[in-house]
VEXDREN-2710 file (C-alpha; in Angstrom, 1 decimal):
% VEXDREN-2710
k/r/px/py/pz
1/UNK/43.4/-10.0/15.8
2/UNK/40.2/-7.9/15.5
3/UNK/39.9/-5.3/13.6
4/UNK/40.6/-2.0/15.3
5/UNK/40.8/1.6/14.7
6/UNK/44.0/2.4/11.6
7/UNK/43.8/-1.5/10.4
8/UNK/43.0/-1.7/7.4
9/UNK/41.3/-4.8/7.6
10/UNK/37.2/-4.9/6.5
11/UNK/34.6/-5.8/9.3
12/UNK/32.5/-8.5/8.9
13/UNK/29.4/-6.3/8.7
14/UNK/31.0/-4.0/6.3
15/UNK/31.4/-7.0/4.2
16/UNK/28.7/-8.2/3.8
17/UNK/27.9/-11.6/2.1
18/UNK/31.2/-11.9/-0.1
19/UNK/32.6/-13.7/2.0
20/UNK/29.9/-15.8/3.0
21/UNK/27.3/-17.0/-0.1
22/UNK/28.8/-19.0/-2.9
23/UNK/29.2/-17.7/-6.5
24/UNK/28.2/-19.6/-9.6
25/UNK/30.5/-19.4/-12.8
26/UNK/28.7/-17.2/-15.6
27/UNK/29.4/-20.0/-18.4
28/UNK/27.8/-17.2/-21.1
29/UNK/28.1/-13.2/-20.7
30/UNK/26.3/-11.1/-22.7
31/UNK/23.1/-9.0/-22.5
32/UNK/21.1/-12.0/-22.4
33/UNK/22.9/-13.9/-19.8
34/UNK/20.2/-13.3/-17.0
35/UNK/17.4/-14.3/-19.2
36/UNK/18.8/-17.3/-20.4
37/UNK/19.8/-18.4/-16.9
38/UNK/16.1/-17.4/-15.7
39/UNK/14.2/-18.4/-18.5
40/UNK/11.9/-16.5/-20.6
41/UNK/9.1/-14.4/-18.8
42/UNK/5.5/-15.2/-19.0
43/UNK/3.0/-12.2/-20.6
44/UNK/0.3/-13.2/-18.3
45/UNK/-0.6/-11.4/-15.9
46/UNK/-0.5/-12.8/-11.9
47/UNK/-3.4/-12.8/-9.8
48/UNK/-2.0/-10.1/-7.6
49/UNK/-1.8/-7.5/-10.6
50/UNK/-4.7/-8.4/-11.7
51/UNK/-6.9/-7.6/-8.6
52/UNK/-10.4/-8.3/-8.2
53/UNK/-11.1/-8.3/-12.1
54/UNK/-11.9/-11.9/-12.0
55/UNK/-13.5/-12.5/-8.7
56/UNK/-16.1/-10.0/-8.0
57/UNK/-18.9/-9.3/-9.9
58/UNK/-20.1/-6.5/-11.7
59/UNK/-23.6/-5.4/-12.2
60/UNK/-25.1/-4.1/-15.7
61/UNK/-24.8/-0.5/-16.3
62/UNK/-28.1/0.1/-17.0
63/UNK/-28.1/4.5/-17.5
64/UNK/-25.0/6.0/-17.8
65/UNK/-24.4/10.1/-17.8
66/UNK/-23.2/12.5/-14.3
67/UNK/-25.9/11.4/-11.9
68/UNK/-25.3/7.1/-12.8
69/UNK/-23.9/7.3/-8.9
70/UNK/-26.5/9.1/-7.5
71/UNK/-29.0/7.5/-9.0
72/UNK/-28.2/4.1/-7.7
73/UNK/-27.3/5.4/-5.0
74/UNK/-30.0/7.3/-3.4
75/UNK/-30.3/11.1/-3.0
76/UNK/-28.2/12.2/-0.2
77/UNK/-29.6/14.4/3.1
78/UNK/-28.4/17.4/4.0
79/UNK/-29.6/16.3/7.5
80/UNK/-26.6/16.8/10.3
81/UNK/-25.4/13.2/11.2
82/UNK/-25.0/11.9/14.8
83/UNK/-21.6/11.8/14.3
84/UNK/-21.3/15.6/13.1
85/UNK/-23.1/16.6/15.7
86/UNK/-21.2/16.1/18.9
87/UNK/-22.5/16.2/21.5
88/UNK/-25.1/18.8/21.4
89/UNK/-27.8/16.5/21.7
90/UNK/-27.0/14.1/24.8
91/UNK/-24.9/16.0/27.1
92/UNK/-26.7/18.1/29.6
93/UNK/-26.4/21.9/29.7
94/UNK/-26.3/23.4/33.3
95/UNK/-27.3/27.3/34.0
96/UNK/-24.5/29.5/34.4
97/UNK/-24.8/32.6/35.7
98/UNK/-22.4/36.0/34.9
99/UNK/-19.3/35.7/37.3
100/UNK/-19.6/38.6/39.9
101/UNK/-16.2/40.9/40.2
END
């Protein structure tokens, strides 16, 4: 028999694994009871929290203060880029003339 509409039977999906993945016996209860079946954490810190921190390298701060960045850097232009331009520059521009009515 299937489960149809007014049974009151459970679908399989609505299940979902109870029926299916096997339960282990908690020998010890208690707040500590997932700990001691995990073990203790570690305090270190894993290679994917830490980042880049210990791969790439740093260069010497030699001047801090507000301009550090653009200092290093370079001065900026206030020159319009290619990009912020469009295409003002390559596309052609034809004559128009004043439409006649």
């Amino acid at each position: 028999d299937a489960a149809g509409a007014g049974s009151g039977e459970m679908s399989a999906l609505a299940m979902g694994s109870a029926g299916v993945m096997e339960r282990t016996a908690v020998s010890k209860g208690g707040i500590t009871a997932g700990n001691d079946a995990a073990g203790a954490g570690s305090g270190e810190m894993s290679a994917l929290s830490m980042g880049s921190a210990g791969v790439m390298e740093r260069t010497a701060v030699s001047k801090g203060g507000i301009t550090h960045g653009n200092d290093a850097a370079g001065a900026g232009s206030s020159e319009a880029t290619a990009l912020s331009q469009g295409s003002a520059g390559v596309m052609e521009r034809t004559e128009t003339t004043a439409p006649r009515l």
